[in-house]
N, C-alpha and C positions, 0 to 999 in steps of 0.2 A: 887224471885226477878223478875219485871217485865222487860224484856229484850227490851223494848222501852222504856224507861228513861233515859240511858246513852245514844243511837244512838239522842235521840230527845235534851238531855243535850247541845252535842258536836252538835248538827243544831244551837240552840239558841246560845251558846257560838260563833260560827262562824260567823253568822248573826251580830251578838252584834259588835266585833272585823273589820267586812268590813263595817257597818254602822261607825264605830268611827274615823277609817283609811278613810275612803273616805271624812268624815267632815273633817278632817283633813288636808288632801290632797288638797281638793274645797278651804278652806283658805289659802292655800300657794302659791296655782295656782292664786288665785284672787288676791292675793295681790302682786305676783309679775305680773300680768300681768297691773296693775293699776302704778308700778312702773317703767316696758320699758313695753306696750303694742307690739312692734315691737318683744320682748321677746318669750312673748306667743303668737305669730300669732295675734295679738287682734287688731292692729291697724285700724281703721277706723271699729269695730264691734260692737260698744256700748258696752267696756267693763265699763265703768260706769255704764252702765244700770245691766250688769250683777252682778255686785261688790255688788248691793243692792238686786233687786231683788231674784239673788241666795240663798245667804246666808239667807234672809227672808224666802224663802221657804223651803229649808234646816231645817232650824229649827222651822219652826209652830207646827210640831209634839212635839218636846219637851216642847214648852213652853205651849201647852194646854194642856200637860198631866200633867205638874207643876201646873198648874194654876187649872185644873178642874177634869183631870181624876186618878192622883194616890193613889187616896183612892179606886177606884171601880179597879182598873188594873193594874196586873206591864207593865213595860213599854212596848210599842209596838215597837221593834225593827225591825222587818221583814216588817211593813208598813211606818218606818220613813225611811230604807234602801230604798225602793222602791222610797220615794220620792226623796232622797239625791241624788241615782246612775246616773239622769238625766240630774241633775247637776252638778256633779261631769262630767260626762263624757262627753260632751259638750264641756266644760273649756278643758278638757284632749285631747278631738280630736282637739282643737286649737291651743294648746300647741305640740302636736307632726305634725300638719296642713294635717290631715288623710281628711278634707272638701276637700281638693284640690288636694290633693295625690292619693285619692281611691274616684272612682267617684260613687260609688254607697253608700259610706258613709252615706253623706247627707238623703240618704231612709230611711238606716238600723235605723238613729237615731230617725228620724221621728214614724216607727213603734214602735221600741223596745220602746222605752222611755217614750210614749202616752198609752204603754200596762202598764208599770210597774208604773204611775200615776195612772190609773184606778184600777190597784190590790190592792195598799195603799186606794185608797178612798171605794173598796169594804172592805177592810180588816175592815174600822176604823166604816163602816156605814150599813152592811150587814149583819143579819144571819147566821150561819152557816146553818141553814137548809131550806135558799132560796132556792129559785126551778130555774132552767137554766131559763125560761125565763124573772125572777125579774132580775136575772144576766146580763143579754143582754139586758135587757134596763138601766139599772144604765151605765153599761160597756158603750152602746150609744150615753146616756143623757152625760155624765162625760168626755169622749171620746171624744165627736164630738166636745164639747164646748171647752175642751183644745187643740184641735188640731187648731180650729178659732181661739183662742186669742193669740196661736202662734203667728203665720201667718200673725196676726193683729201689731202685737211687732215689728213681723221683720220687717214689710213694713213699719216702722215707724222708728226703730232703724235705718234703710240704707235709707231711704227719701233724708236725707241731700247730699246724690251720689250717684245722677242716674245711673253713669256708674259702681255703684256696682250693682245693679240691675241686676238681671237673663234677658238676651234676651229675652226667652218667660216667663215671668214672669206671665204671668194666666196659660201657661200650668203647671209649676210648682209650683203652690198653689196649683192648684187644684191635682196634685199627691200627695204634701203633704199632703191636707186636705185625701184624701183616704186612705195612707199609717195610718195615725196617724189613724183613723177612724178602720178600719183593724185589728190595733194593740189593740187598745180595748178592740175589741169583740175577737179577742185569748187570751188577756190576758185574759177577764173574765171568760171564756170558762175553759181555764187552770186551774185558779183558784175553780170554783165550781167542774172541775171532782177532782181535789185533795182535795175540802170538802167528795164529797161523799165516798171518799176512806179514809177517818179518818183523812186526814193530814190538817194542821193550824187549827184544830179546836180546840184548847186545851181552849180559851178564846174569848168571846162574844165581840163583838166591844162595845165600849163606848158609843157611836151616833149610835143610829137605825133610819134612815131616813124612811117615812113611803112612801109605794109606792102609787103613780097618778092614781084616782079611773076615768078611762073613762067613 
């Protein structure tokens, strides 16, 4: 019996279990915060905006794998996890108000969570047998644009009160755009050395995006 089967079983079966539980959780956080916003720290944060947006990207993974991929793949749990934890966790730092509490918050989200978007879109669009440098530019290209359209949301979401607006508000884009940027290329990084060492490779992504011939 192959003694990677059960350890890799109980990876997938966990993955499966904190992807369901975190959907789960994103909808109860959203919808009480859409019911006293004051509630979940939300008030004056577009939690409308989030209420839709969220939950839409939350769930693109399942619905194009309904729609188009589950005849070629069982489902990708470890790349819809990736996308959901972002948003899940967000709503969750608002809800216990860790933005205002813990001042370095705000970074850690910016990196960590522009990493683990880029892992999901390498996961669903990548190779496994990319080479580090296709890695670090998808991680880049995917990276840098999620970290702008952020950035782009929020200064749009808070428009309507200036005095929520950051004081140095350029110097603080532009950390964020770095941090998210940052975050990326470790994720990708992360991710291709645990290809080379055997692991998430058990299945081909859906979408092979073809790389920009210079």
């Amino acid at each position: 019996m192959d003694s990677t089967v059960e350890p890799r079983g109980r990876f997938d079966s966990t993955v499966r279990q904190l992807d369901i539980a975190a959907k789960a959780i994103l909808v109860l956080l959203l919808f009480a915060a859409l019911v006293d916003p004051n509630m979940g720290n939300m008030q004056d944060k577009a939690a409308w905006w989030r209420a839709i947006s969220y939950p839409a990207l939350a769930f693109t993974v399942p619905l194009l794998w309904a729609l188009y991929w589950r005849e070629r793949m069982s489902f990708p749990w470890l790349a819809d996890l990736c996308i959901t934890i972002p948003c899940f966790s967000d709503i969750l730092g608002n809800r216990l108000d860790l933005y205002d509490r813990i001042w370095w918050f705000d970074d850690w989200m910016h990196f960590v969570n522009t990493g683990l978007l880029v892992v999901a879109v390498l996961l669903l669009t990548l190779p496994r047998t990319a080479s580090r440098a296709a890695v670090v530019e998808r991680s880049l290209a995917v990276g840098a644009s999620a970290a702008l359209l952020w950035e782009v949301a929020e200064y749009f979401a808070f428009l309507h009160r200036w005095d929520a607006l950051p004081e140095r508000l350029y110097e603080d884009t532009l950390g964020d755009l770095a941090l998210g940027t940052s975050g990326s290329v470790v994720g990708g990084l992360l991710l291709h050395r645990a290809w080379r060492r055997g692991r998430l490779a058990a299945e081909e992504p859906p979408v092979v995006l073809p790389r920009t011939q210079g």
